[in-house]
N, CA, C and O atoms as CSV, one atom per row, in Angstrom:
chain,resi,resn,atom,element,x,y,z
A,1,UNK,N,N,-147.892,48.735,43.239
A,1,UNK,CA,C,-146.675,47.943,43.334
A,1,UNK,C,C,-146.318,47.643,44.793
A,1,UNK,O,O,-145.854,46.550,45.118
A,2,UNK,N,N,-146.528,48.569,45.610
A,2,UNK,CA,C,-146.273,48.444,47.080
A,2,UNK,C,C,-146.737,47.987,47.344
A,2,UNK,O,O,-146.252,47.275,48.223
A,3,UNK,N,N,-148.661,47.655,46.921
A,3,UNK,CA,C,-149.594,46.855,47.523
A,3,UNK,C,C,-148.579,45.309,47.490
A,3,UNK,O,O,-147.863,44.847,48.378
A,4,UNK,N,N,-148.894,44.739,45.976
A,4,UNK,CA,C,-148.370,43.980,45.746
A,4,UNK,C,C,-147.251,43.330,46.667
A,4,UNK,O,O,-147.511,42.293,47.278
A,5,UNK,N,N,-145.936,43.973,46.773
A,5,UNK,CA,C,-145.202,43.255,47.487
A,5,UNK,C,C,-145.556,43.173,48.929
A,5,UNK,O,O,-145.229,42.104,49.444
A,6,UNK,N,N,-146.178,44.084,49.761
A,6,UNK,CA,C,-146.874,43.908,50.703
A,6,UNK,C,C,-147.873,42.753,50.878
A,6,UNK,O,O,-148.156,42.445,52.036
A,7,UNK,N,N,-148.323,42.219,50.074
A,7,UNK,CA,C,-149.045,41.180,49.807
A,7,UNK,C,C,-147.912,40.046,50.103
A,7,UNK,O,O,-147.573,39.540,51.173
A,8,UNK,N,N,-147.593,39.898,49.194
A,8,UNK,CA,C,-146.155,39.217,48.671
A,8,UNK,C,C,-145.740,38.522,49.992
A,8,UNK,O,O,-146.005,37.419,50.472
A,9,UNK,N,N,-144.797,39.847,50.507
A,9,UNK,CA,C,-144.379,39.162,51.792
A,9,UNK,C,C,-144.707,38.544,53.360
A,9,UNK,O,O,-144.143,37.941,54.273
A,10,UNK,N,N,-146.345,39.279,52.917
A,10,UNK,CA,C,-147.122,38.610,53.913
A,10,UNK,C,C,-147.138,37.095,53.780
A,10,UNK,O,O,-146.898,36.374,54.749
A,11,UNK,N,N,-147.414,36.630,52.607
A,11,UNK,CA,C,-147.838,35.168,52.227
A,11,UNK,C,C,-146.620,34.483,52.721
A,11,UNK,O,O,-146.694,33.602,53.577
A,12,UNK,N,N,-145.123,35.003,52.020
A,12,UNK,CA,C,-143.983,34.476,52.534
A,12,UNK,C,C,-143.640,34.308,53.871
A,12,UNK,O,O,-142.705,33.568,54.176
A,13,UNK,N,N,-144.351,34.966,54.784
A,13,UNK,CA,C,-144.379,34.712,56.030
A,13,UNK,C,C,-144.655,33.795,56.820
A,13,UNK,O,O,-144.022,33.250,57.725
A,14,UNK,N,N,-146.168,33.604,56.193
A,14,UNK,CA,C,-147.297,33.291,56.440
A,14,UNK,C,C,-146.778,31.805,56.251
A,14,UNK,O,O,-147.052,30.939,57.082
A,15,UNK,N,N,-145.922,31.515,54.980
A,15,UNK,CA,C,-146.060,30.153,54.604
A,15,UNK,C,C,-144.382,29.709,55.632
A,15,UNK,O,O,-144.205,28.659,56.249
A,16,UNK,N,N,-143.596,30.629,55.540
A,16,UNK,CA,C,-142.937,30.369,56.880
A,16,UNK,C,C,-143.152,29.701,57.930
A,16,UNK,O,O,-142.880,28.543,58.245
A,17,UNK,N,N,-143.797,30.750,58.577
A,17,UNK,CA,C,-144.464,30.479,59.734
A,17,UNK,C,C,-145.122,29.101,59.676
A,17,UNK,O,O,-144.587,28.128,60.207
A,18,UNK,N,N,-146.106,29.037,59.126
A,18,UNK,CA,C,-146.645,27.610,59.034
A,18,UNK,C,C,-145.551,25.819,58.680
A,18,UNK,O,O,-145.442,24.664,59.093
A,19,UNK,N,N,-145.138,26.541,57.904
A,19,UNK,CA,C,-143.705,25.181,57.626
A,19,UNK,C,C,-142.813,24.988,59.077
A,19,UNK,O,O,-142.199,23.951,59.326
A,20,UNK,N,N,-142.850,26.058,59.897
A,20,UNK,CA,C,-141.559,25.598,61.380
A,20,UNK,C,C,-142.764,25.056,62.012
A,20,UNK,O,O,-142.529,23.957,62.514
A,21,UNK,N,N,-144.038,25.469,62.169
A,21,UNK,CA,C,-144.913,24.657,63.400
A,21,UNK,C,C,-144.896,23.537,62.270
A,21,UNK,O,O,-145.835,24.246,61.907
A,22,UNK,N,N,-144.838,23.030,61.818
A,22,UNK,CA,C,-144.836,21.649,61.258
A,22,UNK,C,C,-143.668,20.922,61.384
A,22,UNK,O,O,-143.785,19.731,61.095
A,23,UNK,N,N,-142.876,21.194,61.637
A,23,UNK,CA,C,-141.421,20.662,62.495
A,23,UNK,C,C,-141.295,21.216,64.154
A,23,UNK,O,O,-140.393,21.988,64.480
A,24,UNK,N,N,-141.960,20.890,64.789
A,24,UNK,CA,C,-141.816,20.810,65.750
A,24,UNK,C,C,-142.114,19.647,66.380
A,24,UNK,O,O,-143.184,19.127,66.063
A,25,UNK,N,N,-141.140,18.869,67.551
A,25,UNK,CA,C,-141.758,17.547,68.414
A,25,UNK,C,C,-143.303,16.923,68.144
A,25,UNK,O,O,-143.777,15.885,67.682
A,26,UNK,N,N,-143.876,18.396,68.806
A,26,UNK,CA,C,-145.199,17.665,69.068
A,26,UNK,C,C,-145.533,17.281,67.256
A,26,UNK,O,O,-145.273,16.118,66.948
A,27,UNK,N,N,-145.905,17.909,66.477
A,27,UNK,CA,C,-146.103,18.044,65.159
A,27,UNK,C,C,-145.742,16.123,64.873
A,27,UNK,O,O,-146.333,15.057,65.047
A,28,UNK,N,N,-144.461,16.587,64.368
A,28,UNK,CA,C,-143.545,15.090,63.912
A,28,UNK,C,C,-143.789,13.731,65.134
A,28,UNK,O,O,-143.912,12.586,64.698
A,29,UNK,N,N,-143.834,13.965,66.485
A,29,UNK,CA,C,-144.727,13.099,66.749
A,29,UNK,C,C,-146.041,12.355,66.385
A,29,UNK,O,O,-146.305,11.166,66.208
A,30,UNK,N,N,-146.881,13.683,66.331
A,30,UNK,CA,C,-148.019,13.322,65.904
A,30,UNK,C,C,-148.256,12.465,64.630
A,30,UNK,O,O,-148.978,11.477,64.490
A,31,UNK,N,N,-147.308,13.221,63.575
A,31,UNK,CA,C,-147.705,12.582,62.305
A,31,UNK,C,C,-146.864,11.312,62.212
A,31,UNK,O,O,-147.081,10.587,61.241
A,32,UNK,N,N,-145.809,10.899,63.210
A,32,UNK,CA,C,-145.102,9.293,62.838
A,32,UNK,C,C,-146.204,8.521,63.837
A,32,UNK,O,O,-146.228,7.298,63.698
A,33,UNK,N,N,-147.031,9.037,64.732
A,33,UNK,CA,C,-148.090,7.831,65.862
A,33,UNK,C,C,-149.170,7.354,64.626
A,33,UNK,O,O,-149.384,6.168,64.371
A,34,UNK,N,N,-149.737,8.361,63.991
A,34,UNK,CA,C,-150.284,8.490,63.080
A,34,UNK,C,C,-150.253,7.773,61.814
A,34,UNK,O,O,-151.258,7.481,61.166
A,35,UNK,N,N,-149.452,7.592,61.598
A,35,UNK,CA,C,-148.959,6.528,60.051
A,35,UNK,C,C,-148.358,5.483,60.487
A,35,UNK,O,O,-148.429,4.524,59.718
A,36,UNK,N,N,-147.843,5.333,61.355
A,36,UNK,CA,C,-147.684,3.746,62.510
A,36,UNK,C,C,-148.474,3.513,62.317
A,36,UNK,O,O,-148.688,2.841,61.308
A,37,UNK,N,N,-149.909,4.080,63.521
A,37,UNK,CA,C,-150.991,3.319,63.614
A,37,UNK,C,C,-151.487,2.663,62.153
A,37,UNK,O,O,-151.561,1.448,61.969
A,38,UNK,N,N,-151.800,3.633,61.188
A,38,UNK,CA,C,-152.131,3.246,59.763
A,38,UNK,C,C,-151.540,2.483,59.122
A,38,UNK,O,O,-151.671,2.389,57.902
A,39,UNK,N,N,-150.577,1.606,59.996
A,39,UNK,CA,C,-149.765,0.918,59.103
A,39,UNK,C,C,-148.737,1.433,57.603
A,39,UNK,O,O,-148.268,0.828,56.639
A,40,UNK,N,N,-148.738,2.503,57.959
A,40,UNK,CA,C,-148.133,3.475,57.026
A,40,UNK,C,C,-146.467,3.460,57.292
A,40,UNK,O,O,-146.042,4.350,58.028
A,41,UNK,N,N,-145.537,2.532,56.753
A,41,UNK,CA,C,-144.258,2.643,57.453
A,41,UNK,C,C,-143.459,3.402,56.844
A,41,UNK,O,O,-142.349,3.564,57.352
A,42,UNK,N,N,-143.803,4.119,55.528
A,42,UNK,CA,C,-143.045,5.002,54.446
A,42,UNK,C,C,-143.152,6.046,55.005
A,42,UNK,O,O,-142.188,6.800,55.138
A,43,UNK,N,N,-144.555,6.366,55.533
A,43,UNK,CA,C,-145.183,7.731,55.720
A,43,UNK,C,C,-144.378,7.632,57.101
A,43,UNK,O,O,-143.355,8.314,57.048
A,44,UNK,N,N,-144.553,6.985,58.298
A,44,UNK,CA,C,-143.879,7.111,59.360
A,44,UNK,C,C,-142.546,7.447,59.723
A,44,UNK,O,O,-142.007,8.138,60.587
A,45,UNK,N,N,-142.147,6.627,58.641
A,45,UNK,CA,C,-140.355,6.788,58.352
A,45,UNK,C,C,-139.669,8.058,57.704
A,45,UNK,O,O,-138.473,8.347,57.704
A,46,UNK,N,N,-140.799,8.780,57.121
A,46,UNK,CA,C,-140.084,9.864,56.803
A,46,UNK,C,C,-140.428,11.196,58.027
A,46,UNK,O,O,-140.831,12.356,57.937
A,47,UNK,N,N,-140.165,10.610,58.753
A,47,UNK,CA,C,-140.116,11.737,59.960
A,47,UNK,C,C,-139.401,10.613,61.114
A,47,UNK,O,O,-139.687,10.663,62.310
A,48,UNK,N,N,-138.608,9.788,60.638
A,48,UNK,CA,C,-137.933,9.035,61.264
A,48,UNK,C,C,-136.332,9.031,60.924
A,48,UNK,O,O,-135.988,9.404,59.802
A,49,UNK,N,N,-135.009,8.471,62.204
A,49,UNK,CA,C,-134.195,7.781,61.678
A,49,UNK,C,C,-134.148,6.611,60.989
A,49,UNK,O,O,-135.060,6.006,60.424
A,50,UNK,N,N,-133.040,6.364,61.088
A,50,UNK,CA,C,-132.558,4.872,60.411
A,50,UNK,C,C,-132.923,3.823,61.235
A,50,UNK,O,O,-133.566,2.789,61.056
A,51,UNK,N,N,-132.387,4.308,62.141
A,51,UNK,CA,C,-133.079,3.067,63.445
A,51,UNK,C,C,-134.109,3.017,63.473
A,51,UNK,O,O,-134.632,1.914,63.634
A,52,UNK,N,N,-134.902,4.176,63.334
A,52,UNK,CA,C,-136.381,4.021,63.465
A,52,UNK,C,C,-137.190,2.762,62.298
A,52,UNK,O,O,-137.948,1.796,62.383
A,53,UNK,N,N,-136.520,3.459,61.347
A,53,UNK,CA,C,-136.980,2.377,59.932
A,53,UNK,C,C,-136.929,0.794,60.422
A,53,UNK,O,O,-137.830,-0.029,60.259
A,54,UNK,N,N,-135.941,0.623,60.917
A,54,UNK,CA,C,-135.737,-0.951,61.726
A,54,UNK,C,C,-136.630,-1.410,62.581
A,54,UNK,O,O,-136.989,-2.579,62.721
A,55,UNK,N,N,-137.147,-0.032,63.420
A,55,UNK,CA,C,-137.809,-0.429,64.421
A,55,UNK,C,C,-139.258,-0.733,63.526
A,55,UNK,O,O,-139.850,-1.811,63.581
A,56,UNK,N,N,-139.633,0.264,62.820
A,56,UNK,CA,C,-140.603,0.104,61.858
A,56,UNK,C,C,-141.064,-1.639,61.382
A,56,UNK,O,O,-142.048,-2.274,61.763
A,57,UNK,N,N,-140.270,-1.953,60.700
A,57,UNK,CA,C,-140.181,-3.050,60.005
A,57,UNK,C,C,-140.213,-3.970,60.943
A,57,UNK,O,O,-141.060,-4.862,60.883
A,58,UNK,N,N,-139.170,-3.902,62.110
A,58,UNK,CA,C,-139.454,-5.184,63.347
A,58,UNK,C,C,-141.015,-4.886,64.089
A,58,UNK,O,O,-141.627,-5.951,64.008
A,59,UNK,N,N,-141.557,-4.226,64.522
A,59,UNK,CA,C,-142.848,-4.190,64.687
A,59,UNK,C,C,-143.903,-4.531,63.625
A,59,UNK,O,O,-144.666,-5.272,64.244
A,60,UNK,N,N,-144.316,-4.425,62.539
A,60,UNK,CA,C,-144.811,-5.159,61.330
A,60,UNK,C,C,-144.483,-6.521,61.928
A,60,UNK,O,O,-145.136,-7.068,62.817
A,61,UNK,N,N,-143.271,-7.057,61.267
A,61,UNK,CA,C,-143.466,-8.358,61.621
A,61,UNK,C,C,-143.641,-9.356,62.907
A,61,UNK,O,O,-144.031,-10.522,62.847
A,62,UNK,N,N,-143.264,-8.632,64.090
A,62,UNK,CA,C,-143.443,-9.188,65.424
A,62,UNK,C,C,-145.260,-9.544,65.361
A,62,UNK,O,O,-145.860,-10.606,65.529
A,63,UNK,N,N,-145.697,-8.328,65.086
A,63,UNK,CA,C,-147.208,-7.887,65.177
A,63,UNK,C,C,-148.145,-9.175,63.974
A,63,UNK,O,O,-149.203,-9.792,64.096
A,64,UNK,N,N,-147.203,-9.117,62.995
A,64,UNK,CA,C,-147.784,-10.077,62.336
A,64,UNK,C,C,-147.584,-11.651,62.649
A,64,UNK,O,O,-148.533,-12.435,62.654
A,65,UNK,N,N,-145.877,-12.132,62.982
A,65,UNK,CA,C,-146.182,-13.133,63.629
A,65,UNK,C,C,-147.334,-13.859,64.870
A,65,UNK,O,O,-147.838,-14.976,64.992
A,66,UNK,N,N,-147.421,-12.404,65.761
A,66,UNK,CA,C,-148.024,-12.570,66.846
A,66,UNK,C,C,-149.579,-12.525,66.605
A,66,UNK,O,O,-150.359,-12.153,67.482
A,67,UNK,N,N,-150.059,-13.026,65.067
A,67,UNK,CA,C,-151.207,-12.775,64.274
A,67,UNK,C,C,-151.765,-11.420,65.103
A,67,UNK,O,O,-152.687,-11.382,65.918
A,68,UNK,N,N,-151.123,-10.597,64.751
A,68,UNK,CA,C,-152.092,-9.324,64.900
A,68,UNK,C,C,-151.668,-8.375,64.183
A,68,UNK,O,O,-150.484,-8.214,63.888
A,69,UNK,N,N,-152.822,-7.488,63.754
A,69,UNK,CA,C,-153.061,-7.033,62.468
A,69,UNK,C,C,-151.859,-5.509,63.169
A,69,UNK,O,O,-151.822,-5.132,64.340
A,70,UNK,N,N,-151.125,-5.003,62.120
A,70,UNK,CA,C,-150.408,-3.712,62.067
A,70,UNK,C,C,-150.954,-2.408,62.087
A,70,UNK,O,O,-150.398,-1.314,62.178
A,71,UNK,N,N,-152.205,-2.740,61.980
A,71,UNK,CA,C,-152.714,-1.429,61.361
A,71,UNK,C,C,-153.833,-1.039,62.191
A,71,UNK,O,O,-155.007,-1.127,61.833
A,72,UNK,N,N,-153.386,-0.553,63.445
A,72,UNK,CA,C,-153.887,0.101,64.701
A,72,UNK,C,C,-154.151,1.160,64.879
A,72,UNK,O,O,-153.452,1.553,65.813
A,73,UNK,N,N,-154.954,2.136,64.431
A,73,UNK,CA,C,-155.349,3.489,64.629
A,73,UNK,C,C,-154.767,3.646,66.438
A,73,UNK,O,O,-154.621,2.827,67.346
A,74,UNK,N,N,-154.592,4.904,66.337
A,74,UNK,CA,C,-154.492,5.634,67.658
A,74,UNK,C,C,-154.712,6.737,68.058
A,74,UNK,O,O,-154.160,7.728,67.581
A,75,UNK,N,N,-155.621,6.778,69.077
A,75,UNK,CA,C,-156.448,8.099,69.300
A,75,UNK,C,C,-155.398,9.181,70.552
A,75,UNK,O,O,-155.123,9.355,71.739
A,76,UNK,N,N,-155.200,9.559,69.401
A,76,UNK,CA,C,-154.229,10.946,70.374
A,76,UNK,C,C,-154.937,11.904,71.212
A,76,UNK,O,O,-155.597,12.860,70.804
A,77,UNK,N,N,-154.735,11.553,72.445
A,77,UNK,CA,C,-155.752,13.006,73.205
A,77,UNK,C,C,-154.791,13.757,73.559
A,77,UNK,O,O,-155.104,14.908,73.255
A,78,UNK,N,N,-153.479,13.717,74.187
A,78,UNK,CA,C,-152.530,14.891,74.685
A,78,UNK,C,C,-151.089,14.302,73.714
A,78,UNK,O,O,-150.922,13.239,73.117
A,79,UNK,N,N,-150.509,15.086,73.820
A,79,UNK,CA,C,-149.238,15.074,73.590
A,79,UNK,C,C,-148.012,16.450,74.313
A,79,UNK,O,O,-147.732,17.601,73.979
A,80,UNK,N,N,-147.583,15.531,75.401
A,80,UNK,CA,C,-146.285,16.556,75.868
A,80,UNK,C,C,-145.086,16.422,75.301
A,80,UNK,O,O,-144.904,15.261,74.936
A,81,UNK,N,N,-143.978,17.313,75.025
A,81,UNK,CA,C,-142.881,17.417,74.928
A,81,UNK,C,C,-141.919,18.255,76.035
A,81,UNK,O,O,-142.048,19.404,76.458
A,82,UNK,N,N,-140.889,17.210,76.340
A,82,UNK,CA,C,-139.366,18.040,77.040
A,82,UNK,C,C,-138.432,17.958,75.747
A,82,UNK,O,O,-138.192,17.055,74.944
A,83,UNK,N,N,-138.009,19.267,75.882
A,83,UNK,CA,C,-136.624,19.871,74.781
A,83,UNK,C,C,-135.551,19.860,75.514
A,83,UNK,O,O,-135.440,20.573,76.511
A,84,UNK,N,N,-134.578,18.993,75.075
A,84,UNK,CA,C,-133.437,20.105,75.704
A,84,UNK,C,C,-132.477,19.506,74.230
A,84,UNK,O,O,-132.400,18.353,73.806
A,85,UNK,N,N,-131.907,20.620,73.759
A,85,UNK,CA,C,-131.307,20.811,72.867
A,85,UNK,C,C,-131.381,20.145,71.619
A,85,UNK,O,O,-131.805,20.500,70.519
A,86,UNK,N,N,-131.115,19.598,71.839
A,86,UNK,CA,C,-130.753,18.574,69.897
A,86,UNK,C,C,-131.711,16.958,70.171
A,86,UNK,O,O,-131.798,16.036,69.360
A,87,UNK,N,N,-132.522,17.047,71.982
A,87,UNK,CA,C,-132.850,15.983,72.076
A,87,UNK,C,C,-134.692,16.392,72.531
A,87,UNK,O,O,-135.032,17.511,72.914
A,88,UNK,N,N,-135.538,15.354,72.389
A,88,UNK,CA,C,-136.761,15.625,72.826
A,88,UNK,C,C,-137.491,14.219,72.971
A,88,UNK,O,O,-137.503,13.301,72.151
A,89,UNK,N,N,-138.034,14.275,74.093
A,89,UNK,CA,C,-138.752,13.332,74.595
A,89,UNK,C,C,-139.938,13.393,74.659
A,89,UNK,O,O,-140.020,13.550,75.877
A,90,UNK,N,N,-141.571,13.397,74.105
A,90,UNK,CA,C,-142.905,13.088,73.347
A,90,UNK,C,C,-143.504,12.274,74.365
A,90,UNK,O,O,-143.311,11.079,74.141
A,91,UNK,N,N,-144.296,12.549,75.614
A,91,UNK,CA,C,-145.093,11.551,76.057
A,91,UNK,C,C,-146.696,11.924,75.282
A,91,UNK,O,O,-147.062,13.092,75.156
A,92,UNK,N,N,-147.526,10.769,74.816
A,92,UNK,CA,C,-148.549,10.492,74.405
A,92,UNK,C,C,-149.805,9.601,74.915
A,92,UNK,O,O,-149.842,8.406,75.208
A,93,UNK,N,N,-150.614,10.388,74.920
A,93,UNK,CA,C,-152.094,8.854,75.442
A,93,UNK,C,C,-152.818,9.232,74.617
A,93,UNK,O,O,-153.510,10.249,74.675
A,94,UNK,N,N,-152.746,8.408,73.683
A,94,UNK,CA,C,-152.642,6.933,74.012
A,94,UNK,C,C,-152.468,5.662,73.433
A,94,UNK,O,O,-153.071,5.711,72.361
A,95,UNK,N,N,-151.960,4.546,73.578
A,95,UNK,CA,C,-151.727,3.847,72.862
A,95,UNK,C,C,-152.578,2.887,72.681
A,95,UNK,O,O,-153.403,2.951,73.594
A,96,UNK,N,N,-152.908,1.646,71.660
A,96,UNK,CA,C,-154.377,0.630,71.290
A,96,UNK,C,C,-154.418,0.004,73.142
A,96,UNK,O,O,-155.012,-1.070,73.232
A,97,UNK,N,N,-154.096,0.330,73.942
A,97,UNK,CA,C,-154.275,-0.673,75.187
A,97,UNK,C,C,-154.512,0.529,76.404
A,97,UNK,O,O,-154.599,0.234,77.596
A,98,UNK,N,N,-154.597,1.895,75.892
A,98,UNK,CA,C,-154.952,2.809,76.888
A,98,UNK,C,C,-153.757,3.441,77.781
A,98,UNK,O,O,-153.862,4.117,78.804
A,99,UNK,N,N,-152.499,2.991,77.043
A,99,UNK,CA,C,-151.425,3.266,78.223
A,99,UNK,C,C,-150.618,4.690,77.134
A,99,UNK,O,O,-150.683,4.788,75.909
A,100,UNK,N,N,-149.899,5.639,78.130
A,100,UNK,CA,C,-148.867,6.559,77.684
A,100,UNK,C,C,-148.153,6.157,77.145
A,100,UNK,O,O,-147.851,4.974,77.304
A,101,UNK,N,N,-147.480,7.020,76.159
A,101,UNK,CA,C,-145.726,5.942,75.646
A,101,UNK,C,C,-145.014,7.151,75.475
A,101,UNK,O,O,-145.679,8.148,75.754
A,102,UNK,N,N,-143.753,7.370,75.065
A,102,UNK,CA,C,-142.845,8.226,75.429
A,102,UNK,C,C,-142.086,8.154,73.861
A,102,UNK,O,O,-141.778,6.975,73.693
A,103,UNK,N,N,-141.807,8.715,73.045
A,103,UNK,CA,C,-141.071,8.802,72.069
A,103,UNK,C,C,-139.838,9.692,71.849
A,103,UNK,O,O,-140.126,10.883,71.962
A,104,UNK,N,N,-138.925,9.526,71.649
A,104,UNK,CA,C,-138.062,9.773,71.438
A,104,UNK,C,C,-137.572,10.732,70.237
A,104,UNK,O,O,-137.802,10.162,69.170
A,105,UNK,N,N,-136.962,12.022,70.045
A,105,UNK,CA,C,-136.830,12.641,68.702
A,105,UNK,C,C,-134.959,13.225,69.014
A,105,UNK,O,O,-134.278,13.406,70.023
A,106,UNK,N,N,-134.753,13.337,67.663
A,106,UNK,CA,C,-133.349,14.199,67.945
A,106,UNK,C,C,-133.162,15.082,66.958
A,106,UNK,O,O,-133.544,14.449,65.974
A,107,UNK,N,N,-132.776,16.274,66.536
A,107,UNK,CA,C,-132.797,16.895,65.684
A,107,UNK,C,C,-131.451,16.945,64.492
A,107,UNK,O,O,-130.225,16.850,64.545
A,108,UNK,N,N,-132.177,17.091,63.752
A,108,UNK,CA,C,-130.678,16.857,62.416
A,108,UNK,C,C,-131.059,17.910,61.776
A,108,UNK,O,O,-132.084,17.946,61.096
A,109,UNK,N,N,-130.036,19.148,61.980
A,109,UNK,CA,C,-130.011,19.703,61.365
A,109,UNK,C,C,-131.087,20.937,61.391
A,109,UNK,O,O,-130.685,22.006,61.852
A,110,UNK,N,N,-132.139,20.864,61.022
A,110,UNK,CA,C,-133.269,21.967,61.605
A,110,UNK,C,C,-134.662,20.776,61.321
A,110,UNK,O,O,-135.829,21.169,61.324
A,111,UNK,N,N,-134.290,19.336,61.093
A,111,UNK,CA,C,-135.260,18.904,61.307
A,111,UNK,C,C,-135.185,17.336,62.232
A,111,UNK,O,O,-134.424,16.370,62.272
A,112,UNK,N,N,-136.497,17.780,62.925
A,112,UNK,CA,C,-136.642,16.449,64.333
A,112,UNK,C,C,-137.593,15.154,63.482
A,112,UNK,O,O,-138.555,14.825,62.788
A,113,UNK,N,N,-136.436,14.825,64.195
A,113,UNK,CA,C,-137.078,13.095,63.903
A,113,UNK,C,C,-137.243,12.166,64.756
A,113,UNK,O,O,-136.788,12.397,65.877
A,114,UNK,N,N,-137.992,10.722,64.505
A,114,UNK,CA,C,-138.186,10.312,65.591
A,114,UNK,C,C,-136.660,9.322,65.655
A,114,UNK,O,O,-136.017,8.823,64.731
A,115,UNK,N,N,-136.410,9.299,67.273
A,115,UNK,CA,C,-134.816,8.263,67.140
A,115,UNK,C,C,-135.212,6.936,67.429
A,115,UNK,O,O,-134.295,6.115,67.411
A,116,UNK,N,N,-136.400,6.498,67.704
A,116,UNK,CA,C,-136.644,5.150,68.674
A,116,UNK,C,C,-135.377,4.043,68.421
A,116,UNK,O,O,-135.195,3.784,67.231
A,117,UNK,N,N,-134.732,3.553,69.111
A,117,UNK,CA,C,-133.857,2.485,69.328
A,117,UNK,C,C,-133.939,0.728,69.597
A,117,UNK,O,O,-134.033,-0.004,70.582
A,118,UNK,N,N,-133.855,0.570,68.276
A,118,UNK,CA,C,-134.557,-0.990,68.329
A,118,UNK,C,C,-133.904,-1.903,69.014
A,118,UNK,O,O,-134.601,-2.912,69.123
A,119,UNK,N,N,-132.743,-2.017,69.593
A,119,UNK,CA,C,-132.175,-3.026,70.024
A,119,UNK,C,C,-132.406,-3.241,71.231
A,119,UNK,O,O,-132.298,-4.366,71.721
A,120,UNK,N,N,-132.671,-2.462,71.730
A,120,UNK,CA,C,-133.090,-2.708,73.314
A,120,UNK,C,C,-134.697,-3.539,73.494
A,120,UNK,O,O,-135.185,-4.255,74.368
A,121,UNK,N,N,-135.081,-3.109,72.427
A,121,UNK,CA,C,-136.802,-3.557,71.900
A,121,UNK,C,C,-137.156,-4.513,71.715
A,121,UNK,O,O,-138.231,-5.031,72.017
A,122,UNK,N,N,-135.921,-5.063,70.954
A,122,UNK,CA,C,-135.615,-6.516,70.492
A,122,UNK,C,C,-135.434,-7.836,71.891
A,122,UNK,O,O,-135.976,-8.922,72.095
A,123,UNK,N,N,-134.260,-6.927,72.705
A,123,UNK,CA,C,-134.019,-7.560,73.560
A,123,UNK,C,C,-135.130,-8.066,74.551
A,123,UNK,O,O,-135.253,-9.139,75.142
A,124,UNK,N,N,-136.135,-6.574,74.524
A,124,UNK,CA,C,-137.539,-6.707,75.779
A,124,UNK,C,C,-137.935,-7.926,75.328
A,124,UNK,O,O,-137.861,-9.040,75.847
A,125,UNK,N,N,-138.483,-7.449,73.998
A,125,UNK,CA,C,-139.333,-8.814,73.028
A,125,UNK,C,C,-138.920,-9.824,73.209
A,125,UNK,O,O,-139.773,-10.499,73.787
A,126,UNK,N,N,-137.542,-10.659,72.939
A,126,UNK,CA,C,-137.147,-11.626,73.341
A,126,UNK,C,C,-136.853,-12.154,74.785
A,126,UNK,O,O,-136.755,-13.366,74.972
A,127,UNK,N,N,-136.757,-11.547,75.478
A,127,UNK,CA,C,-137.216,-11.796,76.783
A,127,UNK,C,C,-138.622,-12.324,77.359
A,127,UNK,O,O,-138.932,-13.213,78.153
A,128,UNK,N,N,-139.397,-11.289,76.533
A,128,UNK,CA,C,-141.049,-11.759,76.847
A,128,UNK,C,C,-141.398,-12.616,76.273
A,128,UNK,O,O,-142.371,-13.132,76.823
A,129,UNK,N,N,-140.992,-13.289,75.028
A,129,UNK,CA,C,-141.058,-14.137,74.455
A,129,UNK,C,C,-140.632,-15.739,75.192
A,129,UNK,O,O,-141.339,-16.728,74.995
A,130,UNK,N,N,-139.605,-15.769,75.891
A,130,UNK,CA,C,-138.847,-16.666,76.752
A,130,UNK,C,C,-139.889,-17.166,78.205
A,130,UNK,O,O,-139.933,-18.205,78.864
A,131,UNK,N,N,-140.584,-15.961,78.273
A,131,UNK,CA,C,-140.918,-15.994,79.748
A,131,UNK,C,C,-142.302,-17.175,79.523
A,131,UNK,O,O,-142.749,-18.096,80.207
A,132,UNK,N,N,-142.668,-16.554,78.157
A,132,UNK,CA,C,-144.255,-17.243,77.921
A,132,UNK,C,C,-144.082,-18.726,77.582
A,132,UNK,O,O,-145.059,-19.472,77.655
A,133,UNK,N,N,-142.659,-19.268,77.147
A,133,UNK,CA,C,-142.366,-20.516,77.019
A,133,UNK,C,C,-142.110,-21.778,78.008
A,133,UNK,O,O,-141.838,-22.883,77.540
């Protein structure tokens, strides 16, 4: 019987343990670069905000207007994270053009998500858009 629960609570640990490293920055980074690239915006979004979902959906279609395909694999070689409290910042290389990018997470609750902020995104885009005209 002792064995047993000794058993027991090892596993409960075990499966603990394993469920918090799966919420961590780097983690939830990884897996929203990941289902981006795949064109995966369900899968991405659920390790996302609300904003993010926006941002989601406005990239799809920018990408598709701009006839190019959504569905960009991306080869992750590093991933850093800075914490400070309820906020975390994700630099990554690399993105389909070889450059770093920086992602954004905030935590709700005991779980991090990504925050990316589309309006400012919007604004770049339409700007770059202006310039090429």
């Amino acid at each position: 019987m002792i064995r047993q629960l000794t058993a027991i609570s090892f596993c409960l640990l075990l499966l603990a343990a394993c469920s918090q490293d799966n919420n961590t920055p780097e983690m939830i980074t990884r897996q929203f670069i990941t289902k981006m690239g795949e064109g995966d915006n369900e899968g991405a979004g659920a390790h996302a905000t609300e904003r993010t979902h926006r941002f989601l959906a406005f990239r799809t279609q920018s990408m598709e207007m701009l006839g190019e395909d959504p569905i960009q694999p991306m080869l992750i070689e590093s991933i850093q994270c800075e914490t400070d409290a309820d906020k975390a910042y994700c630099e990554f290389c690399c993105d389909p053009n070889g450059e770093k990018m920086v992602v954004p997470l905030v935590k709700r609750g005991e779980e991090w998500l990504v925050d990316i902020e589309i309006d400012e995104l919007i604004k770049e885009f339409e700007q770059e858009l202006e310039r090429e005209e």
